[in-house]
C-alpha positions in Angstrom: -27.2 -21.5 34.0 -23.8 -22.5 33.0 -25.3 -22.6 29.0 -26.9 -19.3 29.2 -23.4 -17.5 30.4 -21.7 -19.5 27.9 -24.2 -18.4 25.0 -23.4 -14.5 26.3 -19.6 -14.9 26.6 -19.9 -16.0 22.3 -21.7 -13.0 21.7 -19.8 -10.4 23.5 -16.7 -12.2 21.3 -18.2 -12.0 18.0 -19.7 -7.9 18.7 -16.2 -7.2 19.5 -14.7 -9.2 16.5 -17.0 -7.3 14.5 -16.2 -3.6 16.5 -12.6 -4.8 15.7 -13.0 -5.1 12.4 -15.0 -2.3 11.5 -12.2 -0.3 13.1 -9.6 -2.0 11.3 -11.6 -1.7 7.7 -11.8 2.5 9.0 -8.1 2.8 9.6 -7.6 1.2 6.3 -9.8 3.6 4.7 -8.3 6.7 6.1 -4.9 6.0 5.1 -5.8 5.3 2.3 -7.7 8.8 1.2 -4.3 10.4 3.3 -1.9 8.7 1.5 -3.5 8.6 -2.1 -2.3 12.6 -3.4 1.5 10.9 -2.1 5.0 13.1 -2.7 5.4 13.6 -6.5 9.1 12.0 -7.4 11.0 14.7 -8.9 13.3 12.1 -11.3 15.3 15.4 -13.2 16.9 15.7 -9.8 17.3 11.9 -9.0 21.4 11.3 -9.0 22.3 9.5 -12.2 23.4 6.3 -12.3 27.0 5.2 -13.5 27.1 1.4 -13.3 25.6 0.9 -16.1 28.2 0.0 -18.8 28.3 1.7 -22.3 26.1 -0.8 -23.9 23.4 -0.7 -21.3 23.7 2.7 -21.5 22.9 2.6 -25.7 20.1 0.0 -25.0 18.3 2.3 -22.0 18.7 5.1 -24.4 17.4 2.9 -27.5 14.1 1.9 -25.4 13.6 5.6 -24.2 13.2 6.9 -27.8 11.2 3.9 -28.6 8.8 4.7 -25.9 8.7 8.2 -27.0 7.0 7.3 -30.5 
């Protein structure tokens, strides 16, 4: 008797492994399709950064144009 309840204990474990995970995988899914269209970044209105020194500055603006082409 004692193998039989044993044998039924590992199965209930493993369906609810598997219900677990098959919940878990959903969930994933569905933020997923929520958070795919996200919030658009709006970078003209971004604050503009004034650490960089004058040389950075000329290099960003070098790679920018470059870019560009």
């Amino acid at each position: 008797m004692g193998r039989s309840q044993e044998t039924f204990n590992k199965k209930q474990r493993e369906k609810n492994r598997n219900l677990k995970k098959k919940e878990k995988l959903e969930k994933k899914e569905m933020r997923r399709q929520s958070s795919a269209g996200g919030s658009e970044i709006d970078w003209d209105s971004a604050p503009v950064n004034n650490t960089l020194s004058q040389d950075e500055e000329r290099q960003k603006a070098k790679h920018r144009n470059q870019n560009k082409d």
